[in-house]
C-alpha positions in Angstrom: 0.0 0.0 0.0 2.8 2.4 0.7 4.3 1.9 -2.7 0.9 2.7 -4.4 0.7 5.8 -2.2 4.3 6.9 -3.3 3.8 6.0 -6.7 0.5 8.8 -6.8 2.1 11.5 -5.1 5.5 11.2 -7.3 3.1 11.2 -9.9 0.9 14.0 -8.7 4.6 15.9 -9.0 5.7 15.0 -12.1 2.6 15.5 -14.2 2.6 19.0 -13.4 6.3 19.3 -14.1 6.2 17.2 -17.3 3.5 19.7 -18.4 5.9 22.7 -17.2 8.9 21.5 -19.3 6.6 20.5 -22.5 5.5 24.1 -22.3 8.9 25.8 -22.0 10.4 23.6 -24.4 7.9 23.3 -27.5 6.7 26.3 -27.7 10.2 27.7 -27.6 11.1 29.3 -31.3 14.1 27.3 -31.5 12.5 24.2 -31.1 9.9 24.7 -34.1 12.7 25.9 -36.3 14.7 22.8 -35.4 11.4 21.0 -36.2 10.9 22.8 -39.6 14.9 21.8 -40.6 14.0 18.3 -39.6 11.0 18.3 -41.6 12.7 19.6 -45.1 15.7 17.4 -44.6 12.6 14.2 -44.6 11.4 16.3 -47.3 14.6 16.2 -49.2 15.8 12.7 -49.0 12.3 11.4 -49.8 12.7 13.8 -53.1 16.7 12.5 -53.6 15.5 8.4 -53.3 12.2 9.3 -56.3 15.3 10.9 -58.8 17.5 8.0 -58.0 14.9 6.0 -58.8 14.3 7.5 -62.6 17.3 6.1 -63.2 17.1 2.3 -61.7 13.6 1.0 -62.5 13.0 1.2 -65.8 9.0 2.0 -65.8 10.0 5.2 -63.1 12.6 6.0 -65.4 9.8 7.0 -68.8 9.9 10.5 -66.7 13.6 10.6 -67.2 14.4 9.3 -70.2 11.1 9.1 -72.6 9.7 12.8 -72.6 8.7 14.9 -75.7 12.4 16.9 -74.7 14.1 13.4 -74.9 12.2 12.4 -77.9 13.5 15.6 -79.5 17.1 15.1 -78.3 17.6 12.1 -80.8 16.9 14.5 -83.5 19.9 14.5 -85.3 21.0 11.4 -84.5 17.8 10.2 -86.7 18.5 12.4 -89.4 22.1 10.7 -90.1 20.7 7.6 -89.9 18.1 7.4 -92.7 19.9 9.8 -94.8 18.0 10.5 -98.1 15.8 7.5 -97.3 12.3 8.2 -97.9 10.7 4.6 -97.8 9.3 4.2 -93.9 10.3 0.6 -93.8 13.8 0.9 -95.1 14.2 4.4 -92.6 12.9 1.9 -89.8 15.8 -0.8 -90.7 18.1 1.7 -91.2 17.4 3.5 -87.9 18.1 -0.1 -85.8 21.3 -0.5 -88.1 22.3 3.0 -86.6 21.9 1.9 -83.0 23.3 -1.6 -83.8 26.4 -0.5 -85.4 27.1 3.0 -83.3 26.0 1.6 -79.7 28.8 -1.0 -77.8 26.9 -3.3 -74.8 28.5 -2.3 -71.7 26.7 -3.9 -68.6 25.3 -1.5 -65.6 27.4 -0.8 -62.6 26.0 -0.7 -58.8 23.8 2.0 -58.6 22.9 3.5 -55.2 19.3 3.8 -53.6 17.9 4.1 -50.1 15.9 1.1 -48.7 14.6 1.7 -45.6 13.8 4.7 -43.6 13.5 5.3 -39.9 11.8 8.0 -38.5 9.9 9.3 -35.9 6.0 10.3 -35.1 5.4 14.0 -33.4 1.9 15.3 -33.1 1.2 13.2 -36.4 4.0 14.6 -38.3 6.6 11.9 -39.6 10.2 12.9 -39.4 12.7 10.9 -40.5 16.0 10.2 -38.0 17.8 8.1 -40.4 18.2 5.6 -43.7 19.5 2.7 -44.8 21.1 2.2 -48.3 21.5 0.0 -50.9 22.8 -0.9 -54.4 21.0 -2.0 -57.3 23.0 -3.2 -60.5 20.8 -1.4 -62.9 21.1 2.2 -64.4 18.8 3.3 -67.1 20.3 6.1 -69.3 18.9 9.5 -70.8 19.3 8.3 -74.8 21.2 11.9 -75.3 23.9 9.8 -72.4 23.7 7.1 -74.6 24.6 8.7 -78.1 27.4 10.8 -76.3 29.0 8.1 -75.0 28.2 5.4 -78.2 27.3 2.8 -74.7 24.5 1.1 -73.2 22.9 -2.1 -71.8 19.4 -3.4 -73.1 17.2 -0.7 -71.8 19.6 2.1 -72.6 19.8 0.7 -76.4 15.8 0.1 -76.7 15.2 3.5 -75.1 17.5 5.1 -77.5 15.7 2.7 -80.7 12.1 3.6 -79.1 13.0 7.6 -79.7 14.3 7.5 -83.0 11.3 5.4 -83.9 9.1 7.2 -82.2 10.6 10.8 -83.7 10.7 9.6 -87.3 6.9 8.0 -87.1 5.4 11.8 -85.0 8.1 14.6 -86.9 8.8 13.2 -90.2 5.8 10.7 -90.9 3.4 13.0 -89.1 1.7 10.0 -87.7 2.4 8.8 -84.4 1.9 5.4 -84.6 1.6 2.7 -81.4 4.8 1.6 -80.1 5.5 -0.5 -76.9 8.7 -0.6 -74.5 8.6 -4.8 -74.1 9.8 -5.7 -71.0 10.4 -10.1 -71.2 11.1 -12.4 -68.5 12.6 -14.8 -69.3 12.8 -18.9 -67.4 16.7 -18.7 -66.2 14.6 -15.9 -64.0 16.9 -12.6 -66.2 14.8 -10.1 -67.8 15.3 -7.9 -71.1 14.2 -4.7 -72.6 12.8 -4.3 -76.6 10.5 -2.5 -78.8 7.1 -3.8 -80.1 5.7 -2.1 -83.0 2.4 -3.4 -84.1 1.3 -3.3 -87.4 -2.1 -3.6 -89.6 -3.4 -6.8 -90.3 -2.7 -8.4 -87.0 1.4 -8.4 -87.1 4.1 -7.1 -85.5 7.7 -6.1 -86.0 10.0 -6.6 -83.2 13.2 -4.1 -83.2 15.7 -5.6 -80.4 19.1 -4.2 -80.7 21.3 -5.3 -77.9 19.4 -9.0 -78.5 20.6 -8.5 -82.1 17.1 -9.1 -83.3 14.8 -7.6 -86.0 12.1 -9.2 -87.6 12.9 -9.4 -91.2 12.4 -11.8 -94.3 15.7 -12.6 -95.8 17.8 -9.3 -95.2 15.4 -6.7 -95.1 13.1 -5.6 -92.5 8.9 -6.9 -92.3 5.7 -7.2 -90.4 4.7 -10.7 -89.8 1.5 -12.2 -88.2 2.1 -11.5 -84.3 1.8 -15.0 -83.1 4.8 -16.9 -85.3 6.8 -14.0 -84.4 6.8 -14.3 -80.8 7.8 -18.0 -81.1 10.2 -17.3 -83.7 11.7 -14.4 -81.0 11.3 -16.9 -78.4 13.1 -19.4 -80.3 16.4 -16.7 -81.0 16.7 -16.6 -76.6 16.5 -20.5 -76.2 20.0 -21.5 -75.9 21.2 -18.6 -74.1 18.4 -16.9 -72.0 15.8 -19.8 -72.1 12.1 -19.7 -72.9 10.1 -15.8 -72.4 7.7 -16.9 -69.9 6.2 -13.0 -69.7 6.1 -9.9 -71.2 4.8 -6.5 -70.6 3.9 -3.6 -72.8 3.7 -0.5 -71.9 2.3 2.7 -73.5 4.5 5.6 -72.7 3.1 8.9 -72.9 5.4 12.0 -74.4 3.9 14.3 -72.5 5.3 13.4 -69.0 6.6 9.7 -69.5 4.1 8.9 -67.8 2.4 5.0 -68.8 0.4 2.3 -69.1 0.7 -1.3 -69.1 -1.5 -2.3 -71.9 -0.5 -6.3 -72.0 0.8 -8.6 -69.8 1.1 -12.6 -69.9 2.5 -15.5 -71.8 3.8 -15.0 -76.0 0.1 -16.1 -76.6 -1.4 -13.7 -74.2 0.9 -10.4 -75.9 0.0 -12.2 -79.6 -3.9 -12.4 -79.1 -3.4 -8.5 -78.0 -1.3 -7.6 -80.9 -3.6 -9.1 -83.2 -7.2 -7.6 -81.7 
């Protein structure tokens, strides 16, 4: 019984006195200015880990890399590859040729990224009192990057081929046709970046320049119906990458990079959607 009686009247004495030093203390300028810097610095890292990421997810990185301004960078580079060329198909082969033959594969370094934040609740307000970091072997490149330096991986090549396409089909063609970013996974559990262009009449033409693949009859570049050409594709990644088990499409928009997945599955499930 004493205990309990000493344990009220300490408490009786430091309620007041927790209330006296919360006062003082919280209310004190210094304290909400040192509450505001803690807030921006959340602020900032949050806003440093969303840029890092533009450059080590490749659908996060359509913002970066696959804008209108990006688009337009590629300008020239377009221009010296189809030369005189009028014909859209041959200015189509001619513009993978130019990233085939100008572009050296170079695989991605480590690329930093933060994985976990700690932080801490006041009044409802999160403020963060530390990170963890990471590294992720992936580094997608601004196609202007890529040019400059005549090096890239598989997304940095098909990101460069999607906006010389994509410039030639809006600026020169007038006409901006449907083309799809094609992200494949494949059964040895590695994965692979492409371009899916479809075409009238239920086909497809697949430009894939650090796979070394372009769908052509003989030597020169065609359309074919979509479901063949995904086993034929599949067929080119058997003995090194195994069978594609899935692939993605996505839409980007120019505008902000912004996208859409608009087909995901098995070869059959992409086919039946390239042929609708």
């Amino acid at each position: 019984m004493k205990l309990s009686a000493d344990y009220v009247a300490l408490q009786n004495q430091y309620d007041p006195l927790n209330q006296m030093v919360g006062n003082h203390v919280y209310n004190t300028i210094s304290y909400t200015n040192m509450r505001q810097h803690y807030y921006q610095l959340t602020l900032n890292v949050r806003t440093l880990n969303a840029t890092l990421w533009k450059y080590c997810d490749e659908r996060v990185s359509f913002s970066n890399t696959l804008t209108t301004s990006e688009i337009m960078s590629v300008e020239s580079a377009m221009r010296e590859a189809i030369g005189s060329t009028t014909n859209p198909w041959s200015c189509y082969q001619k513009i993978h040729e130019y990233v085939t033959s100008n572009i050296q594969y170079v695989y991605d370094t480590d690329f930093s990224y933060i994985s976990y934040y700690m932080y801490v609740d006041v009044n409802g307000v999160r403020y963060l009192t530390g990170f963890e970091q990471d590294k992720i072997n992936n580094h997608v490149q601004k196609s202007e990057f890529t040019m400059q330096y005549k090096q890239g991986d598989c997304d940095d090549q098909a990101a460069l081929e999607y906006a010389m396409l994509r410039y030639y089909n809006k600026y020169i063609l007038s006409t901006d046709y449907n083309l799809y970013i094609a992200e494949l996974k494949f059964s040895d559990g590695t994965s692979h970046i492409c371009v899916f262009m479809p075409v009238s009449g239920e086909k497809v033409t697949i430009f894939d320049p650090s796979g070394n693949y372009l769908t052509k009859n003989g030597s020169s570049i065609a359309s074919k119906d979509a479901y063949p050409e995904m086993e034929s594709y599949n067929s080119h990644w058997l003995s090194t990458d195994g069978s594609i088990t899935n692939i993605k499409l996505y839409s980007i928009n120019l505008q902000d990079g912004s996208y859409q997945t608009v087909a995901q599955g098995t070869r059959l499930n992409v086919a039946a959607f390239l042929s609708g």
